[in-house]
MIDOSE-1310 file (N, C-alpha, C; in nm, 2 decimals, decimal comma, always signed):
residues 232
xxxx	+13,15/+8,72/+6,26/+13,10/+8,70/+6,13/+13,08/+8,55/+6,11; +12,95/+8,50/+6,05/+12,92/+8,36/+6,06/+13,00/+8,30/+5,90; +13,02/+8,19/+5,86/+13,03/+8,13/+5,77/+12,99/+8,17/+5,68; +12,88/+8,15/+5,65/+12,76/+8,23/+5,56/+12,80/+8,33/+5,49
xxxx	+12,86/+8,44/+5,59/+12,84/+8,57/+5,54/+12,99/+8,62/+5,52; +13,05/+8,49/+5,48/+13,21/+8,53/+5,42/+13,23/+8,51/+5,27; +13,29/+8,55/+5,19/+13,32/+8,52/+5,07/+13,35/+8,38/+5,05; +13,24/+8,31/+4,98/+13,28/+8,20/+5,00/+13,28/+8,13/+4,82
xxxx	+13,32/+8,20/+4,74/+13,34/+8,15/+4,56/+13,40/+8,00/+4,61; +13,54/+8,02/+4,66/+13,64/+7,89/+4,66/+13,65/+7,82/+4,76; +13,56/+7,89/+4,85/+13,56/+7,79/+5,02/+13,57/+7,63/+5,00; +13,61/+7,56/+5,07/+13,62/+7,41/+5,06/+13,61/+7,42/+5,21
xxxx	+13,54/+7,30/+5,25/+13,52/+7,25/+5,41/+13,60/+7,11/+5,40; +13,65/+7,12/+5,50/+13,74/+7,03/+5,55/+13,68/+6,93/+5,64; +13,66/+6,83/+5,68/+13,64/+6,74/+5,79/+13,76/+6,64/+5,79; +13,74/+6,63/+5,93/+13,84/+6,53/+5,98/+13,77/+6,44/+6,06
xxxx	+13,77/+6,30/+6,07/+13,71/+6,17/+6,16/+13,79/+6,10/+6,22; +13,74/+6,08/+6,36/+13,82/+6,03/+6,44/+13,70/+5,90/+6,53; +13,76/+5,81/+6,64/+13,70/+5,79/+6,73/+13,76/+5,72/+6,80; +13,72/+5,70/+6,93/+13,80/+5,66/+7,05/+13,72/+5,53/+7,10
xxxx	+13,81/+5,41/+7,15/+13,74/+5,36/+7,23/+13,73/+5,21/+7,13; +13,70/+5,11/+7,16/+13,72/+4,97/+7,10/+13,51/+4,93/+7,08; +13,57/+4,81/+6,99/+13,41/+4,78/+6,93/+13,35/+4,66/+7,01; +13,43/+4,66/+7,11/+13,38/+4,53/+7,20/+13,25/+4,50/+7,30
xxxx	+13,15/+4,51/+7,26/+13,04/+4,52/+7,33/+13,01/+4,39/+7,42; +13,08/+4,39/+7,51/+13,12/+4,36/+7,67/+13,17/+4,41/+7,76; +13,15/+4,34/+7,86/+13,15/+4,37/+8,00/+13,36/+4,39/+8,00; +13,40/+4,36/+7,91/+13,57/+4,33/+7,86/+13,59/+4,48/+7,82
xxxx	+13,51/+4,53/+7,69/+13,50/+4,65/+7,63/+13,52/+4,73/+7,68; +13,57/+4,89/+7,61/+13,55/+5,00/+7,67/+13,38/+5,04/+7,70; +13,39/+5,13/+7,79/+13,26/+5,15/+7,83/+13,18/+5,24/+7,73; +13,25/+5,34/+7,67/+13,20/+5,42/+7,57/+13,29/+5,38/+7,45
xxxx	+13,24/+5,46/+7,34/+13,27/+5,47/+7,21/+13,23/+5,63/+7,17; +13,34/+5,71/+7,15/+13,31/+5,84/+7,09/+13,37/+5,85/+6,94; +13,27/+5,92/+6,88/+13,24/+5,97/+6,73/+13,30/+6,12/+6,69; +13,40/+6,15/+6,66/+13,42/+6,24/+6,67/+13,48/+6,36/+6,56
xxxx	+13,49/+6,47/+6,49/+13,48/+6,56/+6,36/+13,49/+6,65/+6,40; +13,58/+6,70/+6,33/+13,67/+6,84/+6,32/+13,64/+6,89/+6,20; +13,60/+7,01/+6,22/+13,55/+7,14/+6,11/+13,69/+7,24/+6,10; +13,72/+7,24/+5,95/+13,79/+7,35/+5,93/+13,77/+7,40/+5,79
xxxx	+13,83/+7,56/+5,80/+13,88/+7,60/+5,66/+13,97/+7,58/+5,58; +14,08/+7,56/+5,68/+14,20/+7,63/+5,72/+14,30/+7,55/+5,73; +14,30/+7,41/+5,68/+14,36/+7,28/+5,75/+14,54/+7,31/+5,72; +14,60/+7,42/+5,74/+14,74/+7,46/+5,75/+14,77/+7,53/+5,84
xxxx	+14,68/+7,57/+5,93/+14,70/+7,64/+6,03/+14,76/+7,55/+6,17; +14,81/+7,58/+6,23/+14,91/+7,50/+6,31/+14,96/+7,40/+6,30; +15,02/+7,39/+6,14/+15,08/+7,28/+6,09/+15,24/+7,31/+6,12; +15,29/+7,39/+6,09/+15,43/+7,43/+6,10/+15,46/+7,44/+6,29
xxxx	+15,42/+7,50/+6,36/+15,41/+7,49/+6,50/+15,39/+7,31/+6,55; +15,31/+7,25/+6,49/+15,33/+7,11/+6,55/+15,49/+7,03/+6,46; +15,48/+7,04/+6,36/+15,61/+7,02/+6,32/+15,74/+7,10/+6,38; +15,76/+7,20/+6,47/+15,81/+7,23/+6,50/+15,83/+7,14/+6,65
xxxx	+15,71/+7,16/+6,72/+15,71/+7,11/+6,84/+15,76/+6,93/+6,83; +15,72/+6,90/+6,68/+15,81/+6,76/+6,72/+15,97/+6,80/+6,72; +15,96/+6,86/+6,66/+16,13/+6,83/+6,65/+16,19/+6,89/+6,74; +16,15/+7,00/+6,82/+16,17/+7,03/+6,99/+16,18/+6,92/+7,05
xxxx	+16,08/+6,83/+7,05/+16,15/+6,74/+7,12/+16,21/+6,65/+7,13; +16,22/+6,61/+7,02/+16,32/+6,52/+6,98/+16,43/+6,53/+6,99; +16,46/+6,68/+7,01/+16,60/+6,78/+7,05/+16,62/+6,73/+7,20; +16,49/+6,74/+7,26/+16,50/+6,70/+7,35/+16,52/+6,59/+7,42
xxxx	+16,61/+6,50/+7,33/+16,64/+6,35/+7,37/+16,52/+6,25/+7,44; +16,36/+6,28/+7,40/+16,30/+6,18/+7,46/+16,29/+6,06/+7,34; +16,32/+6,05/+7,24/+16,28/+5,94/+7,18/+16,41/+5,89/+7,21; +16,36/+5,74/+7,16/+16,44/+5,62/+7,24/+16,39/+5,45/+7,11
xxxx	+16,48/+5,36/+7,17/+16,46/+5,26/+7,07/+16,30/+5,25/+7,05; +16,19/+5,22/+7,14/+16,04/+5,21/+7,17/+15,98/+5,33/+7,12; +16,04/+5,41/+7,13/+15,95/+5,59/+7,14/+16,01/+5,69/+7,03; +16,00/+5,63/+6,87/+16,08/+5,73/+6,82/+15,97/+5,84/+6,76
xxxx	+15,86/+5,86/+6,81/+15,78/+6,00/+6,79/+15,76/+6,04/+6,69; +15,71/+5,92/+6,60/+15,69/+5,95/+6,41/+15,58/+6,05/+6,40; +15,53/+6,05/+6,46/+15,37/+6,14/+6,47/+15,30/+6,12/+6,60; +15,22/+6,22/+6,63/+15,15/+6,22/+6,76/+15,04/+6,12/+6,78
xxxx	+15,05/+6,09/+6,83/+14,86/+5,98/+6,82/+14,87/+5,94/+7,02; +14,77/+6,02/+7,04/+14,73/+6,05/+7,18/+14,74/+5,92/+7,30; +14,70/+5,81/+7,25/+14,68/+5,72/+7,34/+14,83/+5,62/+7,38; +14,93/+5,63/+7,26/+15,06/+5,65/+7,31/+15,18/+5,70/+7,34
xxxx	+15,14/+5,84/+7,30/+15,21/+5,95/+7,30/+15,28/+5,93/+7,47; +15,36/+6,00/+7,51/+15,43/+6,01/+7,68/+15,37/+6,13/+7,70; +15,29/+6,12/+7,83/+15,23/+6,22/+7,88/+15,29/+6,38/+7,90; +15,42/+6,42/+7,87/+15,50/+6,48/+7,89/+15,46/+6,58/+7,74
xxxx	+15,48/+6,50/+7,62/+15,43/+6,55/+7,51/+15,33/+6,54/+7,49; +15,21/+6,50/+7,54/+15,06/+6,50/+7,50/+15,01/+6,64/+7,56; +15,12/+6,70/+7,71/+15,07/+6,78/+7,73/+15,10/+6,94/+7,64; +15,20/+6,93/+7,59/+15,31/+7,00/+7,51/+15,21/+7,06/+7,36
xxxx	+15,13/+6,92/+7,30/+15,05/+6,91/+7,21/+14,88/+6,97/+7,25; +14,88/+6,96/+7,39/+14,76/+7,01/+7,44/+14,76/+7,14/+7,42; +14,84/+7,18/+7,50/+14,89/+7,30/+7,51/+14,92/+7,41/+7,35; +14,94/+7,33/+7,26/+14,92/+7,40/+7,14/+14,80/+7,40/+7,07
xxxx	+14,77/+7,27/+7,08/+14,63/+7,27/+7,00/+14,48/+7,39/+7,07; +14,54/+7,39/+7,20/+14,47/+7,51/+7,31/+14,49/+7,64/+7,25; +14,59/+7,63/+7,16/+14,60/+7,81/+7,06/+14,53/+7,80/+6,96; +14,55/+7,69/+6,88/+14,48/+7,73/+6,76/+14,29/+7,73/+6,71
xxxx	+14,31/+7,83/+6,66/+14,18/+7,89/+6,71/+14,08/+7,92/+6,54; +14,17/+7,80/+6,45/+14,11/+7,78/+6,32/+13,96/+7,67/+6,28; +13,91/+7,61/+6,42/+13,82/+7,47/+6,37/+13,79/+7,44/+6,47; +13,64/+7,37/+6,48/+13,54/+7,33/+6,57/+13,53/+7,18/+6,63
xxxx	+13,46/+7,15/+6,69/+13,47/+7,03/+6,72/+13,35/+6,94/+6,75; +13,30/+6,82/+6,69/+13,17/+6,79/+6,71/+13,19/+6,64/+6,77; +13,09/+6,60/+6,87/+13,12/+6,47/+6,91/+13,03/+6,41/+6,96; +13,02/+6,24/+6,92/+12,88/+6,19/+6,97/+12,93/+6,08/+7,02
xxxx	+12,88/+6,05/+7,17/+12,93/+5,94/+7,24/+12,78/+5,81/+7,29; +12,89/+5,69/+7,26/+12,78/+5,62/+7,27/+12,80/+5,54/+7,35; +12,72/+5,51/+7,49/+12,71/+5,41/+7,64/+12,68/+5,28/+7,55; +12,80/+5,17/+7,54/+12,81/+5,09/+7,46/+12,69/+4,97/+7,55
xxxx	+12,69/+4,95/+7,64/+12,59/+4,86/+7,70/+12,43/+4,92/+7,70; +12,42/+5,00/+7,68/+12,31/+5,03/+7,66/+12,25/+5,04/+7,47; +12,36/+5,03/+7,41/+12,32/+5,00/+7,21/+12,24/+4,82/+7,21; +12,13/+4,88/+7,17/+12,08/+4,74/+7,17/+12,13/+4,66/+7,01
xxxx	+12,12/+4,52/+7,10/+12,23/+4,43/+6,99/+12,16/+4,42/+6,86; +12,08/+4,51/+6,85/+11,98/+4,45/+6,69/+12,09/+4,54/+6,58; +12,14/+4,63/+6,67/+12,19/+4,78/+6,61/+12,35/+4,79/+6,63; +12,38/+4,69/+6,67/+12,53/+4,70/+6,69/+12,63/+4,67/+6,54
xxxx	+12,56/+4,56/+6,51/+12,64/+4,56/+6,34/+12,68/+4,68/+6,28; +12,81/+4,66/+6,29/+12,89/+4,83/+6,23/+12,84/+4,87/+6,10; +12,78/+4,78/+6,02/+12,71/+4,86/+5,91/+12,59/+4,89/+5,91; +12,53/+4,85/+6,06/+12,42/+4,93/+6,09/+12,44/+5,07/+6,19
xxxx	+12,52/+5,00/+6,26/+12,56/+5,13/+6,38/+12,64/+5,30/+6,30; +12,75/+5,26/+6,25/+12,80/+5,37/+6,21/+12,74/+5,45/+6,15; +12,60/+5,41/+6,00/+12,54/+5,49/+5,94/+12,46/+5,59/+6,03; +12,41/+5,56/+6,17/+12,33/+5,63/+6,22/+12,41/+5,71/+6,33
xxxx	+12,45/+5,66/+6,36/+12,57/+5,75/+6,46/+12,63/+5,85/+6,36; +12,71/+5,81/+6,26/+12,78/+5,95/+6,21/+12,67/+6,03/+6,13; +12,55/+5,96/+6,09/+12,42/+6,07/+6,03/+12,41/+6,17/+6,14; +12,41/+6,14/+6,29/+12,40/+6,22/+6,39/+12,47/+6,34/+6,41
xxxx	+12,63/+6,29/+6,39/+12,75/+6,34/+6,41/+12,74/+6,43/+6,28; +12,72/+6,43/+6,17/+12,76/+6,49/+6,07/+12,60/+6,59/+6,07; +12,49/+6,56/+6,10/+12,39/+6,67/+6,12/+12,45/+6,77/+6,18; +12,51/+6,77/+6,29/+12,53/+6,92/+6,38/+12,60/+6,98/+6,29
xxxx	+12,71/+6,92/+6,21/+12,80/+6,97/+6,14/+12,71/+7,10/+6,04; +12,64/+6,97/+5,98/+12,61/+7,10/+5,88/+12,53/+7,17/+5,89; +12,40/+7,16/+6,04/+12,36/+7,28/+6,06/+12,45/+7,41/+6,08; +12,55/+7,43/+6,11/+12,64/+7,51/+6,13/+12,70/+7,55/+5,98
xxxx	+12,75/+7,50/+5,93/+12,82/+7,47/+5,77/+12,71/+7,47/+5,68; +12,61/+7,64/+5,65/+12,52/+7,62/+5,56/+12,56/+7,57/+5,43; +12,48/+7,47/+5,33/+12,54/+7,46/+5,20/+12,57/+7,57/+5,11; +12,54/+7,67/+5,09/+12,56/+7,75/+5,02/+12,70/+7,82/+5,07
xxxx	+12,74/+7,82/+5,15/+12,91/+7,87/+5,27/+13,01/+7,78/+5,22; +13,00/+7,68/+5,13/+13,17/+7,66/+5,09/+13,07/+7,58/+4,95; +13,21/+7,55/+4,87/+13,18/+7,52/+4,70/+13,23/+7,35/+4,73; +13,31/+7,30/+4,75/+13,34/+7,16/+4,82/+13,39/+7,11/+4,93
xxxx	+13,35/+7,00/+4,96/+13,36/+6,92/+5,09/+13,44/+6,83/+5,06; +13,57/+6,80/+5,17/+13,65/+6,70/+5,16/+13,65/+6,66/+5,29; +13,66/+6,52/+5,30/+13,67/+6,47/+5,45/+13,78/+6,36/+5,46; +13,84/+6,35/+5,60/+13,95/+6,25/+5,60/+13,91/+6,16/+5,70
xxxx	+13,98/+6,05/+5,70/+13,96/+5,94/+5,79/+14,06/+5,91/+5,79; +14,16/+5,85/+5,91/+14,25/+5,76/+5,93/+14,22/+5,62/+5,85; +14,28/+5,59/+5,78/+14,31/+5,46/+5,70/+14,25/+5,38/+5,76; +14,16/+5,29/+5,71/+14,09/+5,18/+5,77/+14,10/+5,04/+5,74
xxxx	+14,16/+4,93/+5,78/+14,23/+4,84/+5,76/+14,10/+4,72/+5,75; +14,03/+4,75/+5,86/+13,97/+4,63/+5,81/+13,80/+4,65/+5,67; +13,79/+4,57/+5,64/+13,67/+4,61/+5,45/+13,57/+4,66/+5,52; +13,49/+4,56/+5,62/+13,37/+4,61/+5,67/+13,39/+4,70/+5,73
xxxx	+13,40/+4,76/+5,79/+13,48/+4,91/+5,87/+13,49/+5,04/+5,78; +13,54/+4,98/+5,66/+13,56/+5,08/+5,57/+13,45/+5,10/+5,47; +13,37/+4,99/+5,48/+13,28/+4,98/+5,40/+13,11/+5,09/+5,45; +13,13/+5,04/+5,61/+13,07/+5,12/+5,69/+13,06/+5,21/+5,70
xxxx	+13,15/+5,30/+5,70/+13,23/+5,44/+5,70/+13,21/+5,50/+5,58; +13,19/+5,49/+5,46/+13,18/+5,53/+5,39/+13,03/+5,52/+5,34; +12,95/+5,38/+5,36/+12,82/+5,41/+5,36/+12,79/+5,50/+5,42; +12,82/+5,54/+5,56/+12,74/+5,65/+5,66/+12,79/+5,81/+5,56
xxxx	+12,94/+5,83/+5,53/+12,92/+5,91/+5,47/+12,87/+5,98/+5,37; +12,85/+5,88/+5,25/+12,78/+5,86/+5,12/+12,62/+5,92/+5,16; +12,54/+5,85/+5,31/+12,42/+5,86/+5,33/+12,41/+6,04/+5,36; +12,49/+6,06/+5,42/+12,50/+6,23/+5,51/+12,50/+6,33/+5,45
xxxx	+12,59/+6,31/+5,37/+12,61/+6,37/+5,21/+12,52/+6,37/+5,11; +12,47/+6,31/+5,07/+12,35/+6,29/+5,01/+12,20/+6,39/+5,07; +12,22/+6,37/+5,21/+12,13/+6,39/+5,29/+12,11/+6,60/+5,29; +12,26/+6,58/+5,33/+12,28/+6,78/+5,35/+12,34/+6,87/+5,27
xxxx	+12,43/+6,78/+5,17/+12,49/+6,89/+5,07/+12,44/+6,86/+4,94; +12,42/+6,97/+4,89/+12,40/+6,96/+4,76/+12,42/+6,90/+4,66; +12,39/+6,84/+4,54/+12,51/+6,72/+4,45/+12,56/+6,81/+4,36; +12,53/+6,94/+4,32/+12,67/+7,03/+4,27/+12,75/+7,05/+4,34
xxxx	+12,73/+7,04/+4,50/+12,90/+7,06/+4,57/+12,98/+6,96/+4,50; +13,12/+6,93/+4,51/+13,19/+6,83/+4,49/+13,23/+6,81/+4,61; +13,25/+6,66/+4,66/+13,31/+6,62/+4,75/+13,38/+6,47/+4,76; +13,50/+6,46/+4,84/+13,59/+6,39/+4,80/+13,60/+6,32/+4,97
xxxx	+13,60/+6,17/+4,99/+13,58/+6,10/+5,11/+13,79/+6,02/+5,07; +13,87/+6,05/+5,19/+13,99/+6,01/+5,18/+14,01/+5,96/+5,29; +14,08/+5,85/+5,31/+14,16/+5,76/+5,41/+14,34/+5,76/+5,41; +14,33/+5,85/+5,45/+14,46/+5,83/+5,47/+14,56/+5,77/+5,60
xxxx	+14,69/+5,77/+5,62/+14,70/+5,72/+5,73/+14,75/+5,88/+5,84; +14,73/+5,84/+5,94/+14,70/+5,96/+6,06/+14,81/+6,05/+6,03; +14,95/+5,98/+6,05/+15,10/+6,04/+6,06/+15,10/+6,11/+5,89; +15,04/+6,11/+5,79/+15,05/+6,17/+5,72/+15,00/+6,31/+5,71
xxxx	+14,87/+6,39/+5,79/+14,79/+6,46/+5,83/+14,84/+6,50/+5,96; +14,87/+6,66/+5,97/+14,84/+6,70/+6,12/+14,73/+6,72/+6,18; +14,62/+6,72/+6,09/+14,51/+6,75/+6,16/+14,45/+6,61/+6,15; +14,42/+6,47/+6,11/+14,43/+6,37/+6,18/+14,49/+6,35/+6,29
xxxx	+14,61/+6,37/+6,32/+14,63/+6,39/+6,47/+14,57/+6,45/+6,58; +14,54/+6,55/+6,54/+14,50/+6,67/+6,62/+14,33/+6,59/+6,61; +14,24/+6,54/+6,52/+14,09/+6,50/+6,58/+14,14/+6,39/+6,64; +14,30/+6,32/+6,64/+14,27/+6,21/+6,74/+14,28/+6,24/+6,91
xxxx	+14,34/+6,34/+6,89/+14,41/+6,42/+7,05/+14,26/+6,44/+7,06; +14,20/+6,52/+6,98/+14,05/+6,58/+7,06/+13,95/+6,47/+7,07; +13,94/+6,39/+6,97/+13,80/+6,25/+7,03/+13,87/+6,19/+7,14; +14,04/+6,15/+7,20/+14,10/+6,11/+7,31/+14,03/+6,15/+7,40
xxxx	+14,04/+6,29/+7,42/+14,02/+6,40/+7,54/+13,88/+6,35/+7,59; +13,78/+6,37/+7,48/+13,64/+6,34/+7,51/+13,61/+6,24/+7,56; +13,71/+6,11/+7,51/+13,66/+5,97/+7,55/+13,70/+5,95/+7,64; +13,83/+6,00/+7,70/+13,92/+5,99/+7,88/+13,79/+6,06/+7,97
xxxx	+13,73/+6,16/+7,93/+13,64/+6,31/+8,02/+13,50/+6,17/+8,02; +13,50/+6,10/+7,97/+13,38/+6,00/+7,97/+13,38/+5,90/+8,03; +13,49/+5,82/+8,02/+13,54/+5,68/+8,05/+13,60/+5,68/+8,13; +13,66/+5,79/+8,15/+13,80/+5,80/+8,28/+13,73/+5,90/+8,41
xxxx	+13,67/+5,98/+8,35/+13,62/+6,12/+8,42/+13,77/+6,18/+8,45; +13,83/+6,20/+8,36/+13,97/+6,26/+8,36/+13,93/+6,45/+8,25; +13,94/+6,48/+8,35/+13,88/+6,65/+8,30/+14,02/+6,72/+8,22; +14,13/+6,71/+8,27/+14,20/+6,80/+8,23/+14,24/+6,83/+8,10
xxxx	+14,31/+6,70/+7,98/+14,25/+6,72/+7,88/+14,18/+6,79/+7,80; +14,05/+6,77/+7,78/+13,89/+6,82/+7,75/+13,98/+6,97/+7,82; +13,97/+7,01/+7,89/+13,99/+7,18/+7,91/+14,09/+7,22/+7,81; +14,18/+7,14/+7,79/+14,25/+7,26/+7,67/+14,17/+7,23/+7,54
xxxx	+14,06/+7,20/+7,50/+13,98/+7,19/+7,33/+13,82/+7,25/+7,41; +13,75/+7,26/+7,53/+13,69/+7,28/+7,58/+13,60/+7,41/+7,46; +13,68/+7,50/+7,44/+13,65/+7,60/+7,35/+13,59/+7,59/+7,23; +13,65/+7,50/+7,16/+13,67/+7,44/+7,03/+13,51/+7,36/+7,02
xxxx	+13,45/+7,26/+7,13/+13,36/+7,18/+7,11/+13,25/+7,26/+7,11; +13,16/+7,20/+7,01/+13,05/+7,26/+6,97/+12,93/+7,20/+7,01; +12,95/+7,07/+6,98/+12,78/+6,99/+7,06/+12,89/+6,86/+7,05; +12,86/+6,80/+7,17/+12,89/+6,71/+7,25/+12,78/+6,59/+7,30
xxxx	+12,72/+6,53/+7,22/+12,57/+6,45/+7,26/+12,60/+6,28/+7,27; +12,54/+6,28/+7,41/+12,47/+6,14/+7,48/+12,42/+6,05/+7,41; +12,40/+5,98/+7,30/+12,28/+5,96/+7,23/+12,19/+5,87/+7,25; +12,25/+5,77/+7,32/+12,15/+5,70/+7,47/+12,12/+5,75/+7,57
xxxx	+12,13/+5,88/+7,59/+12,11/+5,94/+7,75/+12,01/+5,89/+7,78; +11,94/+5,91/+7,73/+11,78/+5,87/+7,76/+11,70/+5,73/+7,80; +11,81/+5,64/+7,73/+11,83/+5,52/+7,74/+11,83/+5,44/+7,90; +11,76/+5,37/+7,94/+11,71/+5,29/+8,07/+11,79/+5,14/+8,09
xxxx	+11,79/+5,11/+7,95/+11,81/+4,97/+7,96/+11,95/+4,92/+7,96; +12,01/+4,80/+8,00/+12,19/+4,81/+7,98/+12,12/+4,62/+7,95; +12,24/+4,64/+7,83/+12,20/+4,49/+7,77/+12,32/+4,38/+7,80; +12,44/+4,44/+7,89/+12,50/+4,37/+7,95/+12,57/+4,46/+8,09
């Protein structure tokens, strides 16, 4: 049964924003930058199982002065528990996953300014979304973002949203754009585990990851594929 054609009086859509990978457009930089959004209804569903699984392991005497495991966040989690987290997020079977990766040497520098880059990149990222997410299939939109520290970043971020929004949902929906910090949200965690996966299966060509969300991903786009030119 699609979206659409569920009862949807009180539906609310949930997004979650994530992205992987540093803003450093050099030869120093990461090679890619992925964009990445999690679709759900449901944002309670394997909340209690990851709260659980922390505190499994904490039973399990791995935290330490360095490592006390306040919340999951993939890129320093111990490989031991990222797989443990993999392995769960591999069950739940409540939300989608959308992702746009961008070959950083190939963004030409006219376009790299984050208040120009972000707006068109997540316009990208948030289209797939809502072809899937007809407007008429939920009554409001709420989206999260990990807390963003620095203005322009945040300023960015919210213009692209403001533009997207405007763009695909209706202005009787209500919708509410929040930053919160990651460890307060499980499902912040969980889009950061999944833009990780994508960005290691890119940058690393490290597959195994990416197989436990494999399911979950819905469009996955290049957005320079096409792209010839490398500007460093």
């Amino acid at each position: 049964m699609s979206f659409a054609e569920l009862d949807n009086r009180n539906k609310t859509l949930y997004l979650f924003l994530d992205e992987s990978g540093n803003y450093d457009f050099s030869p120093n930089g990461t090679k890619y930058l992925t964009f990445t959004c999690l679709s759900t209804e449901e944002p309670t569903q394997c909340v209690i199982d990851l709260y659980n699984l922390k505190h499994n392991l904490i039973e399990q005497h791995i935290v330490s002065e360095n490592y006390s495991l306040e919340y999951f966040h993939a890129t320093e989690d111990r490989q031991f528990v990222r797989d443990e987290v993999f392995k769960l997020i591999g069950r739940c079977k409540n939300f989608t996953v959308d992702s746009i990766i961008v070959e950083k040497s190939k963004t030409n520098p006219k376009i790299r300014d984050i208040l120009i880059l972000y707006p068109k990149i997540y316009g990208y990222l948030l289209k797939y979304v809502f072809r899937r997410y007809l407007a008429d299939s939920f009554q409001q939109l709420i989206i999260f973002t990990d807390r963003i520290g620095v203005k322009k970043k945040r300023q960015a971020v919210e213009k692209a949203l403001k533009m997207s929004i405007k763009e695909y949902v209706p202005r009787e929906k209500h919708h509410t754009i929040l930053h919160h910090e990651s460890k307060s949200h499980f499902y912040l965690q969980i889009v950061d585990y999944c833009s990780w996966a994508i960005y290691v299966k890119w940058d690393r060509k490290e597959e195994r990851p990416f197989k436990a969300i494999k399911d979950k991903v819905k469009s996955e786009f290049e957005i320079f594929k096409r792209g010839t030119k490398h500007y460093y």
